[in-house]
N, CA, C and O atoms as CSV, one atom per row, in Angstrom:
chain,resi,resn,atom,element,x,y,z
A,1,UNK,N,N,0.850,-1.167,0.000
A,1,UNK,CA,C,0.000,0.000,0.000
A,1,UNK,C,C,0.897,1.232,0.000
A,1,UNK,O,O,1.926,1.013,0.638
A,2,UNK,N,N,0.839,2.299,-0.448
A,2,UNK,CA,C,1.405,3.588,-0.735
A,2,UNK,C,C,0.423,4.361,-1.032
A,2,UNK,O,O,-0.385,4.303,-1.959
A,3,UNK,N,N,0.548,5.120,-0.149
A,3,UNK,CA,C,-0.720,6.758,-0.357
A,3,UNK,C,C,0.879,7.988,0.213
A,3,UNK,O,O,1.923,7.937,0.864
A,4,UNK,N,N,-0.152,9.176,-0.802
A,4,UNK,CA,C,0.717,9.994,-1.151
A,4,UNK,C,C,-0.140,11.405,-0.814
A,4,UNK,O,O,-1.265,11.529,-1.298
A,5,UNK,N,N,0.477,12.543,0.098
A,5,UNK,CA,C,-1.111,13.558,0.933
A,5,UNK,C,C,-0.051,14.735,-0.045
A,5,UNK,O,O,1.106,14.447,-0.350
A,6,UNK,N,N,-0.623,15.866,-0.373
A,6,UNK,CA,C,-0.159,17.050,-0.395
A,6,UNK,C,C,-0.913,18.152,0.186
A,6,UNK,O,O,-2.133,18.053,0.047
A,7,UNK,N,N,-0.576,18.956,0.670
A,7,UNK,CA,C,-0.963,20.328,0.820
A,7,UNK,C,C,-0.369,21.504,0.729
A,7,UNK,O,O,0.669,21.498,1.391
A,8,UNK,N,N,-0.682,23.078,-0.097
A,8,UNK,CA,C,-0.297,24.045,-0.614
A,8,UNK,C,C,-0.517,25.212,-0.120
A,8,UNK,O,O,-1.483,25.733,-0.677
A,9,UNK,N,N,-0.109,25.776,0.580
A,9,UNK,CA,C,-1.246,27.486,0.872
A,9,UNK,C,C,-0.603,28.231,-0.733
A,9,UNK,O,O,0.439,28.627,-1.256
A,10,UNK,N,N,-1.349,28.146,-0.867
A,10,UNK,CA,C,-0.836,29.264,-2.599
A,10,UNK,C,C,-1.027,30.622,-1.993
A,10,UNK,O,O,-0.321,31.439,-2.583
A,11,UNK,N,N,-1.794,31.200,-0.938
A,11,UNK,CA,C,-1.924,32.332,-0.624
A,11,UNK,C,C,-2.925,31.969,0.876
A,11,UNK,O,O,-3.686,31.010,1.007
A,12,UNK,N,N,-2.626,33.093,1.929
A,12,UNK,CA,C,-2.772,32.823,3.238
A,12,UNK,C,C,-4.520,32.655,3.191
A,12,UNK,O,O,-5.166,32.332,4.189
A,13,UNK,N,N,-4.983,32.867,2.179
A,13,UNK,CA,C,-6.423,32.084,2.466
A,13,UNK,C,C,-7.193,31.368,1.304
A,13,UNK,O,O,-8.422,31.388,1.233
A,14,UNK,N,N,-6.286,30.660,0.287
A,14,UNK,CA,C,-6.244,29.997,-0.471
A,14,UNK,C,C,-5.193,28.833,-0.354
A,14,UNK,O,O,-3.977,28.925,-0.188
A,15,UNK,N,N,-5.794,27.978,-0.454
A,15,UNK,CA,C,-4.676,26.425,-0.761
A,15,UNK,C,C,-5.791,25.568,-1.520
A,15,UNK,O,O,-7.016,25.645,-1.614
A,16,UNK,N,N,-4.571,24.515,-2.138
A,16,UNK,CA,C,-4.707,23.358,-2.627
A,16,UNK,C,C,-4.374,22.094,-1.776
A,16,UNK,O,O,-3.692,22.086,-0.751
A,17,UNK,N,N,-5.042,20.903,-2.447
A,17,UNK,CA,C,-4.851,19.805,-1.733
A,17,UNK,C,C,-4.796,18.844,-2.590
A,17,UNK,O,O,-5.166,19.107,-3.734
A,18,UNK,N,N,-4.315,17.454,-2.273
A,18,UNK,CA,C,-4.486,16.820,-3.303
A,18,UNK,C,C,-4.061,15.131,-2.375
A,18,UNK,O,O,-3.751,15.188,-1.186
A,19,UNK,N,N,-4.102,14.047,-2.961
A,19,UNK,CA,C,-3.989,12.916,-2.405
A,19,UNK,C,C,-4.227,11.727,-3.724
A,19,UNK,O,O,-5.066,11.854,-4.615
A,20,UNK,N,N,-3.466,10.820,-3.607
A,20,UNK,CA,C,-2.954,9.852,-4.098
A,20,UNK,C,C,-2.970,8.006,-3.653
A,20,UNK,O,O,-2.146,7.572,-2.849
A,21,UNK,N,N,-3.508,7.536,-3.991
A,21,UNK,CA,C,-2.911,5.703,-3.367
A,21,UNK,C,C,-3.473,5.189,-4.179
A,21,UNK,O,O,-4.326,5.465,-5.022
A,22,UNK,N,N,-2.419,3.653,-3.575
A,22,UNK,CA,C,-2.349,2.131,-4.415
A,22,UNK,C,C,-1.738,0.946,-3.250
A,22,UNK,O,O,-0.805,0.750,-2.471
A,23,UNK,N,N,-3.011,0.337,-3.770
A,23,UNK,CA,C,-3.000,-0.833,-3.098
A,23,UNK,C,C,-3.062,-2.142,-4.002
A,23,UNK,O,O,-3.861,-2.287,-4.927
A,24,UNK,N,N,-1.915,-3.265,-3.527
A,24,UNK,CA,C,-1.836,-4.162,-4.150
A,24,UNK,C,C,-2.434,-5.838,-3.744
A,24,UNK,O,O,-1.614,-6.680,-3.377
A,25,UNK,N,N,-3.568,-6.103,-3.832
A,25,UNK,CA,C,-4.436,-7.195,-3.405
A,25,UNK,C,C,-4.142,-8.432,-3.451
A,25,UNK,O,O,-4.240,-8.281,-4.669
A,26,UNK,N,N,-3.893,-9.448,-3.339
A,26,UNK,CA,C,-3.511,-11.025,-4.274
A,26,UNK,C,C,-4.442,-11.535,-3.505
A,26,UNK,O,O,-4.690,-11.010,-2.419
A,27,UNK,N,N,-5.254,-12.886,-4.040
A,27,UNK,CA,C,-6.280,-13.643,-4.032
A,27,UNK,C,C,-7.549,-13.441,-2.997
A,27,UNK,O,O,-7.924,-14.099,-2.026
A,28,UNK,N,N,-8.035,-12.272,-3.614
A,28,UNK,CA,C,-9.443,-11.947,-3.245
A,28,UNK,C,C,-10.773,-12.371,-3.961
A,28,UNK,O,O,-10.790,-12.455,-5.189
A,29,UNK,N,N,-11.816,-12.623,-3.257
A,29,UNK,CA,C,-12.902,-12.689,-4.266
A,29,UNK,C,C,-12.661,-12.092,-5.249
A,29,UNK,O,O,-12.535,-12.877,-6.188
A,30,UNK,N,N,-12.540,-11.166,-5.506
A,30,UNK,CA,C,-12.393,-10.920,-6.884
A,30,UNK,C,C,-11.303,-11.087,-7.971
A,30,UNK,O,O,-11.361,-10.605,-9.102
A,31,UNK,N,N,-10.054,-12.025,-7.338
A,31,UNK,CA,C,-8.618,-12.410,-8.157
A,31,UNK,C,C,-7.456,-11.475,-7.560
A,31,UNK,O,O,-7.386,-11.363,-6.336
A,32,UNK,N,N,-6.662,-10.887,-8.278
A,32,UNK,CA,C,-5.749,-10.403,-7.650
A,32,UNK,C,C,-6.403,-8.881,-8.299
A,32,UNK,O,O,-6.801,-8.666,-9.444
A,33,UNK,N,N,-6.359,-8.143,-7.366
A,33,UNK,CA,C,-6.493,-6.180,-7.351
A,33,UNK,C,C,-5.395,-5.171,-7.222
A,33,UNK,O,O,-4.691,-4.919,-6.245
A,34,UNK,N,N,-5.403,-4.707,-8.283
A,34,UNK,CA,C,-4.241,-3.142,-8.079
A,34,UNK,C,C,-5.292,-1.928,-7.972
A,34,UNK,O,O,-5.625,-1.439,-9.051
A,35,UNK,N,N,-5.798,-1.437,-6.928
A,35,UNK,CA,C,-6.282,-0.467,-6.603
A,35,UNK,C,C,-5.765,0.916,-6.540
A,35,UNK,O,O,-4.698,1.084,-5.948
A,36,UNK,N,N,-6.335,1.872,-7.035
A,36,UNK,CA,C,-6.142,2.933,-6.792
A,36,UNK,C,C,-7.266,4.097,-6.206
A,36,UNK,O,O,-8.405,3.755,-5.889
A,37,UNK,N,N,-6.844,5.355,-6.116
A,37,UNK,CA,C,-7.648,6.146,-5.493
A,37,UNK,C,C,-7.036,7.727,-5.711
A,37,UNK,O,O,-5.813,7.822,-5.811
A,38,UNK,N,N,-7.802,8.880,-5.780
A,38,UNK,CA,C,-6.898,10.152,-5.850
A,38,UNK,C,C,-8.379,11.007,-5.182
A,38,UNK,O,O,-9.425,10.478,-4.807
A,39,UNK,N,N,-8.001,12.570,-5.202
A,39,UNK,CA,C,-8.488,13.731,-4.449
A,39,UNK,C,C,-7.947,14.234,-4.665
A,39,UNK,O,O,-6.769,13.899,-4.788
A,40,UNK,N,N,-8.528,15.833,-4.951
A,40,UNK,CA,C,-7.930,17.045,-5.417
A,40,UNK,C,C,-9.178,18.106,-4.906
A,40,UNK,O,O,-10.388,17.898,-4.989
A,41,UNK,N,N,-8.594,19.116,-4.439
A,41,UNK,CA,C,-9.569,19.989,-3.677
A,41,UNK,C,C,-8.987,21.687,-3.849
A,41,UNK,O,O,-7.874,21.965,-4.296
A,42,UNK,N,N,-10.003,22.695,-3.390
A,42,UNK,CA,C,-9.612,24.092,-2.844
A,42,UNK,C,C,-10.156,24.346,-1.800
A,42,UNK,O,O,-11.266,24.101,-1.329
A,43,UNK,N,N,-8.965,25.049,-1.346
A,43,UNK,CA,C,-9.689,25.250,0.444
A,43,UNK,C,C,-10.022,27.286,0.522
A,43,UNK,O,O,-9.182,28.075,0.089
A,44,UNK,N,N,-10.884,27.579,0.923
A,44,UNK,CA,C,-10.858,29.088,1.092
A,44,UNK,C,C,-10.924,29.643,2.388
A,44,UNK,O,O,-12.068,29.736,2.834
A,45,UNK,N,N,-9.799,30.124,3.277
A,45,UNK,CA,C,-9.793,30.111,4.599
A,45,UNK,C,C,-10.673,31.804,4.628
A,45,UNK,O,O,-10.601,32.599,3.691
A,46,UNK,N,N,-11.415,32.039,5.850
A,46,UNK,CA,C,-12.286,33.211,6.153
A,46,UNK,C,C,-12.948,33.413,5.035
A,46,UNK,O,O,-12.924,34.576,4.632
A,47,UNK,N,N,-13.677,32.457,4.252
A,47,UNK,CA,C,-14.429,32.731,2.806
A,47,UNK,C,C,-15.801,33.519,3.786
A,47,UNK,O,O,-16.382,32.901,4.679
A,48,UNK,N,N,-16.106,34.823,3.437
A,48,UNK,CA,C,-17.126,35.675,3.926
A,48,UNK,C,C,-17.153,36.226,5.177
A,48,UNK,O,O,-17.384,37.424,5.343
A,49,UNK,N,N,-16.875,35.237,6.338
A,49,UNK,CA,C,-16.777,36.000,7.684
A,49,UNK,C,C,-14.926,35.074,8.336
A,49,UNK,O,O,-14.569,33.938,8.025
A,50,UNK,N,N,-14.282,35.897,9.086
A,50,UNK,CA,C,-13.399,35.167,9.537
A,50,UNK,C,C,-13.733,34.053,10.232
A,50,UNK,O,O,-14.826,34.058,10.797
A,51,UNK,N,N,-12.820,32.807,10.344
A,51,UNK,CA,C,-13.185,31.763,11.224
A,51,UNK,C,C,-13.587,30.928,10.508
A,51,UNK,O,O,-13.597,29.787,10.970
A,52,UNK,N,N,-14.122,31.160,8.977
A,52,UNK,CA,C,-15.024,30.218,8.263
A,52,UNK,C,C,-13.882,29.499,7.272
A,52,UNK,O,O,-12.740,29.951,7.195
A,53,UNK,N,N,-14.290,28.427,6.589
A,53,UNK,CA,C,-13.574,27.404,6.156
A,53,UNK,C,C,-14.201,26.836,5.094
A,53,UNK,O,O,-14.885,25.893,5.493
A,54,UNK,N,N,-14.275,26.995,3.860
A,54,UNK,CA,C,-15.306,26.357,2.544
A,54,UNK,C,C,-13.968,25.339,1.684
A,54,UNK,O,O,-12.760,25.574,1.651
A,55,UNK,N,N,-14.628,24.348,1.148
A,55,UNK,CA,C,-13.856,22.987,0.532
A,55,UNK,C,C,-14.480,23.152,-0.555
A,55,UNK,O,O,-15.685,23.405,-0.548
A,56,UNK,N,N,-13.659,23.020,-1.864
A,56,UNK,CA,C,-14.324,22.052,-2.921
A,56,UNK,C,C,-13.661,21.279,-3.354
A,56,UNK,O,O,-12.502,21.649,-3.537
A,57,UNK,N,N,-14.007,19.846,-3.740
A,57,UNK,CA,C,-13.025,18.543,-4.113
A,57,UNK,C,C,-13.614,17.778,-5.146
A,57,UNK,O,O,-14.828,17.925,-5.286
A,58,UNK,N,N,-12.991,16.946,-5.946
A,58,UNK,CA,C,-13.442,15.905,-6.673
A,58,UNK,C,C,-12.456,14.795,-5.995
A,58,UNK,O,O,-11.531,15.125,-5.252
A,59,UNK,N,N,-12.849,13.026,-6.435
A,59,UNK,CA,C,-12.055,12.506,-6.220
A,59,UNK,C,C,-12.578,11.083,-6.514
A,59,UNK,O,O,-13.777,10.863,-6.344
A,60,UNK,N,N,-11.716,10.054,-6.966
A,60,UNK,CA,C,-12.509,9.066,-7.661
A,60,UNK,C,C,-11.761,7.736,-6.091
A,60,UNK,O,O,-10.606,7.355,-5.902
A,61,UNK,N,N,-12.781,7.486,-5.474
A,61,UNK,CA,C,-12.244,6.740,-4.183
A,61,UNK,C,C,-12.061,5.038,-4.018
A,61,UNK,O,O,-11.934,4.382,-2.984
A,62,UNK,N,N,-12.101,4.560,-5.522
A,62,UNK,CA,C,-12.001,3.007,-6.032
A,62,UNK,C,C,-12.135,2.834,-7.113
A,62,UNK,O,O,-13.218,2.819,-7.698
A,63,UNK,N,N,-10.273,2.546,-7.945
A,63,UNK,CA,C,-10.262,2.609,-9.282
A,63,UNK,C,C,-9.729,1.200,-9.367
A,63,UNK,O,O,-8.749,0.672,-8.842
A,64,UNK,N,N,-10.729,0.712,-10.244
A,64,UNK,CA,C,-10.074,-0.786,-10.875
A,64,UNK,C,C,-11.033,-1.115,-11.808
A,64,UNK,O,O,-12.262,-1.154,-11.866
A,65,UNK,N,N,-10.142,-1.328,-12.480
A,65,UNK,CA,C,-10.602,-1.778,-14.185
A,65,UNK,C,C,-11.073,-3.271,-13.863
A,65,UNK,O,O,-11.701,-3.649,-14.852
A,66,UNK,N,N,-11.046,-3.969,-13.193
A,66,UNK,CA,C,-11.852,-5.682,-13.095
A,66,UNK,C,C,-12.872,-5.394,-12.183
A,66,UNK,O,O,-13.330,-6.403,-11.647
A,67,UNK,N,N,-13.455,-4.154,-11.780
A,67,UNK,CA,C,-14.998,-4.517,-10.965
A,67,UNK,C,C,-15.597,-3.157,-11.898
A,67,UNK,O,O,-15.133,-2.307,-12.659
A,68,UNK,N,N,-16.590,-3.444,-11.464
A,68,UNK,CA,C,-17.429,-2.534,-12.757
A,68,UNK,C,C,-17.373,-2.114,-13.866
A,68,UNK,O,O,-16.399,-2.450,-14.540
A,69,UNK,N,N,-18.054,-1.526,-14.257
A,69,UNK,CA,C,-17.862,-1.109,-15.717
A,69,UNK,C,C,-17.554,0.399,-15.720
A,69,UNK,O,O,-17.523,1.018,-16.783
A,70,UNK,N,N,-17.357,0.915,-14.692
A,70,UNK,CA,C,-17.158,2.229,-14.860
A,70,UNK,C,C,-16.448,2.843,-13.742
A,70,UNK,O,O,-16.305,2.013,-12.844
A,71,UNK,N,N,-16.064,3.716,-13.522
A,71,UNK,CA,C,-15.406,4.464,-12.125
A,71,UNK,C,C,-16.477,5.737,-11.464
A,71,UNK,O,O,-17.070,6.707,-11.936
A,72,UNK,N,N,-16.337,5.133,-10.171
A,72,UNK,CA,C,-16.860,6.169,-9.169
A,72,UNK,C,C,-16.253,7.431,-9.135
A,72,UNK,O,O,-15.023,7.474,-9.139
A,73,UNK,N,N,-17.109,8.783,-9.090
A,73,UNK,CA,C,-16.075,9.682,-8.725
A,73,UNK,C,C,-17.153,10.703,-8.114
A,73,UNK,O,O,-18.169,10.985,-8.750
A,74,UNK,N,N,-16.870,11.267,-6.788
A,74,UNK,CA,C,-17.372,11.641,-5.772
A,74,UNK,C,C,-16.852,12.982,-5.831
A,74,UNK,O,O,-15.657,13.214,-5.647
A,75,UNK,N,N,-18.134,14.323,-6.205
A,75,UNK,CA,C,-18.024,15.538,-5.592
A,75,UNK,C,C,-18.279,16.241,-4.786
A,75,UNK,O,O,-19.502,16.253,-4.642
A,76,UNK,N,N,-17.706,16.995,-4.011
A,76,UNK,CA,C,-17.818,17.270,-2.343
A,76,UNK,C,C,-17.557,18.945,-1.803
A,76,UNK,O,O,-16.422,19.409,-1.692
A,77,UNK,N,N,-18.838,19.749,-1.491
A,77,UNK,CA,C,-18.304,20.853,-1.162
A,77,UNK,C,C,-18.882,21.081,0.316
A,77,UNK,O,O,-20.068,20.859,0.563
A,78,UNK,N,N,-18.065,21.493,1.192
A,78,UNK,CA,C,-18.739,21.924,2.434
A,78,UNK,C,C,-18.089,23.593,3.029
A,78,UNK,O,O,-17.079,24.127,2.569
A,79,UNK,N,N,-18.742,24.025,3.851
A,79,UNK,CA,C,-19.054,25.584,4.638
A,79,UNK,C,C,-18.885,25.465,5.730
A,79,UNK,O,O,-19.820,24.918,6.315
A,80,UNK,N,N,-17.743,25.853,6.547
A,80,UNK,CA,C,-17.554,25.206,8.083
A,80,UNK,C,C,-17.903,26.636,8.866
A,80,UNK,O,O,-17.313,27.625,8.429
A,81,UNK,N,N,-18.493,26.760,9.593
A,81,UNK,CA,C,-18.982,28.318,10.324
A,81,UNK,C,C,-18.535,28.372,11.858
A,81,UNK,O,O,-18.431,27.231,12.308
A,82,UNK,N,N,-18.246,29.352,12.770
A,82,UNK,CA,C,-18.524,29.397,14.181
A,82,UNK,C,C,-19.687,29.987,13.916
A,82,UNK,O,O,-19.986,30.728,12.980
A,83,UNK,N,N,-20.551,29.460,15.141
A,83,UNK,CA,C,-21.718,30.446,15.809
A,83,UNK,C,C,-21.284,30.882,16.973
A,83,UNK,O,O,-21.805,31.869,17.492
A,84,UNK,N,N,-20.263,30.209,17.558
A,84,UNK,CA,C,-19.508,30.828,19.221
A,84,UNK,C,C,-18.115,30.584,18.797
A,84,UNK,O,O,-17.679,30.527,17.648
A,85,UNK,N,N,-17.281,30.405,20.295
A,85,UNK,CA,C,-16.235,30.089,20.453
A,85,UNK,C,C,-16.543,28.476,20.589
A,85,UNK,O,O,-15.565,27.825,20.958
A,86,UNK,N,N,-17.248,28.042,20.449
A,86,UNK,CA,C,-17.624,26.501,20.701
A,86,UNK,C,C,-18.052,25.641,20.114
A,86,UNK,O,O,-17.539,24.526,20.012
A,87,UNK,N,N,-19.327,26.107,19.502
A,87,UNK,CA,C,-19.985,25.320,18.038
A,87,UNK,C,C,-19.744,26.109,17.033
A,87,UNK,O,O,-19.719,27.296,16.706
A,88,UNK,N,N,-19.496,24.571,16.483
A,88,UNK,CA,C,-18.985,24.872,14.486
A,88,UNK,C,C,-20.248,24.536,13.850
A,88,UNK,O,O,-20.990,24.134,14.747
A,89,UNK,N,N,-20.795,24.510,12.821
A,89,UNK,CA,C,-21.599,24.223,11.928
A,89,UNK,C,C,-21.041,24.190,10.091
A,89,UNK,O,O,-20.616,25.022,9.290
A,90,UNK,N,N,-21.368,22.650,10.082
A,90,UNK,CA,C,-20.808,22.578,8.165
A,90,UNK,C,C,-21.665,21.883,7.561
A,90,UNK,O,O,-21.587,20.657,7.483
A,91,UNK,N,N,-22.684,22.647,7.008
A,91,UNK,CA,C,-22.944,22.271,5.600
A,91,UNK,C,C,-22.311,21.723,4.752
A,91,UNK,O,O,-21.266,22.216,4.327
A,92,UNK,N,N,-22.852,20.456,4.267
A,92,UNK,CA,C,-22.120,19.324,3.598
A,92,UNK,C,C,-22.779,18.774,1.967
A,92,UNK,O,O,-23.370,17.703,2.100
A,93,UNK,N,N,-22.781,19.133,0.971
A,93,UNK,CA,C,-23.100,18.520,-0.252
A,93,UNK,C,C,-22.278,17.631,-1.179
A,93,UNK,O,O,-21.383,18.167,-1.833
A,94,UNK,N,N,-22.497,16.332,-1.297
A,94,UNK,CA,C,-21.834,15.077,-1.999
A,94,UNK,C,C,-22.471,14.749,-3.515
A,94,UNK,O,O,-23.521,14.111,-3.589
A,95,UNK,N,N,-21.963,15.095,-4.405
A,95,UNK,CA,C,-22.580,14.494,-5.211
A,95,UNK,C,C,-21.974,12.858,-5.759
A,95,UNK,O,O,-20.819,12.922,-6.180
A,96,UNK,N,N,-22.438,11.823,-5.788
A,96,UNK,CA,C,-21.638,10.563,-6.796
A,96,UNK,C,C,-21.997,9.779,-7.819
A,96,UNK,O,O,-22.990,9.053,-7.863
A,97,UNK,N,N,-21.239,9.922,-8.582
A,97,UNK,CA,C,-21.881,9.125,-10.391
A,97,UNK,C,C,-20.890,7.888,-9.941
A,97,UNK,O,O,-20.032,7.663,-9.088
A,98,UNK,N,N,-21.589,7.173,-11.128
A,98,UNK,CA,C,-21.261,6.234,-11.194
A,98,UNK,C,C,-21.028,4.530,-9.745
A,98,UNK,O,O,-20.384,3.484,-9.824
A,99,UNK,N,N,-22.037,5.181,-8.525
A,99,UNK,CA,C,-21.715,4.481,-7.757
A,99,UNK,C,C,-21.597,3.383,-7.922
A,99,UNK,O,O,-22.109,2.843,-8.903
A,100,UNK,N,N,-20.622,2.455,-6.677
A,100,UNK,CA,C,-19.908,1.573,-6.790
A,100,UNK,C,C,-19.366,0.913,-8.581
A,100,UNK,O,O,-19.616,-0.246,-8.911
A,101,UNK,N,N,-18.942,1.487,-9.124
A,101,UNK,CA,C,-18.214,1.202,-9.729
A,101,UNK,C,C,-19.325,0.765,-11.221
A,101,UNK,O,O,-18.719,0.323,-12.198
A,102,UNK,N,N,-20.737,0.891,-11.326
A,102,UNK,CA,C,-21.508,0.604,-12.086
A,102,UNK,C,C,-22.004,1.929,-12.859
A,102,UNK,O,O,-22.376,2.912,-12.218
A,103,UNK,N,N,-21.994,1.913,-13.965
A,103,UNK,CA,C,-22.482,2.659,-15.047
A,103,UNK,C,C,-24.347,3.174,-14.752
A,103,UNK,O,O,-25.001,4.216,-14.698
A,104,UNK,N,N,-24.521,2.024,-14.654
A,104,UNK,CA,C,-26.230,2.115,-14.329
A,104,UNK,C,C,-26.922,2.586,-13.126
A,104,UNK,O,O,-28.120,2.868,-13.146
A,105,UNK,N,N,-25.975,2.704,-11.771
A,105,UNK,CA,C,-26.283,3.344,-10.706
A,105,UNK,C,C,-26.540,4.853,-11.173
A,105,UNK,O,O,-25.624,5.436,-11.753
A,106,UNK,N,N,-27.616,5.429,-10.968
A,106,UNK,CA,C,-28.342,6.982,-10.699
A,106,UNK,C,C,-27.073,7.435,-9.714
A,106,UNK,O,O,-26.644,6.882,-8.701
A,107,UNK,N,N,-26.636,8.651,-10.390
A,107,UNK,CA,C,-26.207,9.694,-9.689
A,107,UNK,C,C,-27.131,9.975,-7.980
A,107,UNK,O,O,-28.315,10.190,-7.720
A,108,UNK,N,N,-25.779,9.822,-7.043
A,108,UNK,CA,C,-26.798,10.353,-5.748
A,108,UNK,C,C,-26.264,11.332,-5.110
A,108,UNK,O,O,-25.058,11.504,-5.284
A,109,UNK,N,N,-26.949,12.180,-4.262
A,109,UNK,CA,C,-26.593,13.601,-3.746
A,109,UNK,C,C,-27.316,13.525,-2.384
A,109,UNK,O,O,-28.449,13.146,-2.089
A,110,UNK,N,N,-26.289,14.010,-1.648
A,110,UNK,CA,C,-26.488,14.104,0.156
A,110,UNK,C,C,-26.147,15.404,0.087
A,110,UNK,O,O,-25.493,16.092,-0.697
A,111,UNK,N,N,-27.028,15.672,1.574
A,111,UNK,CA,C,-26.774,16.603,1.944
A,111,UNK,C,C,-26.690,16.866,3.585
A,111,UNK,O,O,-27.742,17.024,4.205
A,112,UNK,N,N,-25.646,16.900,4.141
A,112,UNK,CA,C,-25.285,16.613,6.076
A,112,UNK,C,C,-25.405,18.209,6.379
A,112,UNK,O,O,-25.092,19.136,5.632
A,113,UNK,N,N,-25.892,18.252,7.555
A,113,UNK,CA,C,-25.867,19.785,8.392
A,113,UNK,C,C,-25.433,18.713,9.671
A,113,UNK,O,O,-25.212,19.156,10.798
């Protein structure tokens, strides 16, 4: 297994992110697996009020060409807020095609508070 993290401040309230792995399987239900996985994001630090914290990412979180017919890939933006010195609040929206790895799975979309 090998995973690989980066992080960037390109500017004190802008950064990048990004992430990488591979995993190497031998005799699983499904034969032998070379897995992979990646993430790539922007972070916006004090986006509107200070203290606040907004994400946007894509990222495909199980790549292998011998299970499905297609690749998952999961989009993700969330809004992290204080209301005090104590509670945070983040709005959370996921969108994912292609779940588990099937062409024919409907796009699904969450949404966490």
């Amino acid at each position: 297994m090998l995973g690989l993290n980066f992080e960037f401040a390109l500017l004190q309230k802008l950064a990048i992110f990004g992430r990488y792995g591979y995993g190497d399987y031998s005799n699983t239900n499904f034969g032998d697996l070379n897995l992979q996985y990646w993430m790539a994001g922007v972070a916006f630090r004090d986006l509107l009020k200070p203290g606040c914290l907004a994400d946007i990412a894509a990222g495909q979180p199980f790549i292998e060409r011998d299970i499905g017919n297609a690749t998952q890939t999961n989009f993700e933006a969330f809004y992290n807020f204080p209301i005090n010195d104590h509670i945070r609040v983040t709005p959370l929206i996921q969108v994912i095609t292609n779940a588990a790895n099937q062409d024919t799975n409907g796009t699904i979309m969450t949404r966490t508070l």
